[in-house]
C-alpha positions in Angstrom: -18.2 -10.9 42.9 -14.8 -12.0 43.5 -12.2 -13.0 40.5 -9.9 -15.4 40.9 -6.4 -16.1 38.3 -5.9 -19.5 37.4 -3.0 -18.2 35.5 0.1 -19.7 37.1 -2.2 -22.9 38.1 -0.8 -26.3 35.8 -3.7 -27.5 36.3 -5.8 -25.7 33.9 -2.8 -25.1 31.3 -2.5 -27.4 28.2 -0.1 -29.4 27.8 1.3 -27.5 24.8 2.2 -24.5 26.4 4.0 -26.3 29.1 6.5 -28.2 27.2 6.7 -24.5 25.2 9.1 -22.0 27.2 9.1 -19.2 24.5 5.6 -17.6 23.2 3.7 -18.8 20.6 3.7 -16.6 17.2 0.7 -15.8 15.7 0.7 -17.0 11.5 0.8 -14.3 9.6 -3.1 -13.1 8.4 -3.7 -13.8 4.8 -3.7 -11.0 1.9 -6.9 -9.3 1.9 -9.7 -10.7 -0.7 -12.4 -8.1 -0.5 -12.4 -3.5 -1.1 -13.0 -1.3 1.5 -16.7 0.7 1.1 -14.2 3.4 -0.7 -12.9 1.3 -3.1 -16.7 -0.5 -3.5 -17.7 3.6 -4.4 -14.6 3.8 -6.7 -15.6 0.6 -8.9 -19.0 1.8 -9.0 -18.4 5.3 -9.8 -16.0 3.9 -13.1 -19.5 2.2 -15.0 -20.0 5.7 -15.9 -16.4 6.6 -17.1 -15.9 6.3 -20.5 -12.5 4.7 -21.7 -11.8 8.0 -23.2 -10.8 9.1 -18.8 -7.7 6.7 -19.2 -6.0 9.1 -21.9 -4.0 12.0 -21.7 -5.2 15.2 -23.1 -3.3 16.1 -26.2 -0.8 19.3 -25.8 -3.2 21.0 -28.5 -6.6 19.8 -26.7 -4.5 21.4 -23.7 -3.9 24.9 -25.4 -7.7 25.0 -26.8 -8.6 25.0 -23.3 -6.5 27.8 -22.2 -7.1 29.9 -24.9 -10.6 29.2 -25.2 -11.6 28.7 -21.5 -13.0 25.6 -21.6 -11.5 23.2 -19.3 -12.9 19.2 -19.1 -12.9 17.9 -15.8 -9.9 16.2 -14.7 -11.1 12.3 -14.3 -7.8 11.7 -12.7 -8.1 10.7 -8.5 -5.8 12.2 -6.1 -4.7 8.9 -4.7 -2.4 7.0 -6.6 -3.9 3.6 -5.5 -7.3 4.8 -5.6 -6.7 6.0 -9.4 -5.0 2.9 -10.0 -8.1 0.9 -9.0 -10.4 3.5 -10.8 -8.2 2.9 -14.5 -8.8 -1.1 -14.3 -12.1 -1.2 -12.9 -13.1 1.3 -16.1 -11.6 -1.5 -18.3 -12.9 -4.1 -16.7 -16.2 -2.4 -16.8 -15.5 -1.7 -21.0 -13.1 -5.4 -21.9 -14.0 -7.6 -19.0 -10.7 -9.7 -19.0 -9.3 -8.4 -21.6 -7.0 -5.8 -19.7 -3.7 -4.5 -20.5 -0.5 -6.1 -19.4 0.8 -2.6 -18.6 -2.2 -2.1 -16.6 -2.7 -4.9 -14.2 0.9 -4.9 -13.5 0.5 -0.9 -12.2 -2.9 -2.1 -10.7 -0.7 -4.6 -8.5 2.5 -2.3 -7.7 -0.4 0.1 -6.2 -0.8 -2.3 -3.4 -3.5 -4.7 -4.9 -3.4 -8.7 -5.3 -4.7 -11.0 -7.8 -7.9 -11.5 -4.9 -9.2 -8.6 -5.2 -9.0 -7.8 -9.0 -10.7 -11.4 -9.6 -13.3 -10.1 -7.0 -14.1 -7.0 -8.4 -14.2 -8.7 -11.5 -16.5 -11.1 -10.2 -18.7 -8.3 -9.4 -18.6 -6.4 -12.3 -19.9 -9.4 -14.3 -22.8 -10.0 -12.1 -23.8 -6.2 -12.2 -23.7 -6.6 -16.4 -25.5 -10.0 -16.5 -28.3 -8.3 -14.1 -28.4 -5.5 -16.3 -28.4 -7.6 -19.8 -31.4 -9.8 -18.0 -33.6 -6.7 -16.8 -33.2 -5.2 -20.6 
């Protein structure tokens, strides 16, 4: 089989790249609307949080622990983004819209856009209506 480049033949080209010396620029692609499968995991993982995980522990809850031994597990993620995303997907799971200012602004600086906080709202409210109709 034999290939043959039309490349450099006029006849083939449009006519817009041939009035166009320079190269054409791509537009920029749009913000993304959707969560990666991690972040999916993260959202679901939060229905089980209670809002209780957003506070710190106290300096005496703190001591307690040391001296007694007991130590609650840290609900805290490693990834700032990720924990981010955790904190207002566990209110949005508990007060729907009703966030915190303080919140959705550190929920944006983390890297996130209005898309995906009304998506994962969006799906939170279909997972509670499912669950309300099944009960």
């Amino acid at each position: 089989m034999a290939y043959v480049d039309f490349s450099g033949d006029t006849l083939f080209a449009t006519p817009a790249i041939l009035d166009r010396p320079e190269p054409v620029v791509e537009p920029a692609s749009a913000a993304p609307t959707g969560l990666s499968a991690l972040e999916w995991s993260v959202v679901a993982l939060a229905q089980r949080d209670r809002m209780a995980s957003l506070r710190e522990p106290s300096p005496l809850s703190i001591a307690l622990g040391k001296v007694f031994g007991t130590r609650r597990r840290d609900p805290n993620l490693a990834d700032p983004k990720l924990e981010a995303l955790r904190r207002m997907a566990v209110l949005s799971w508990h007060r729907g819209f009703a966030v915190p200012v303080h919140e959705l602004a550190a929920f944006f600086d983390a890297g996130f856009n209005s898309d995906q906080y009304e998506t994962m709202l969006a799906s939170i409210s279909v997972a509670q209506a499912t669950r309300k109709a099944r009960a």
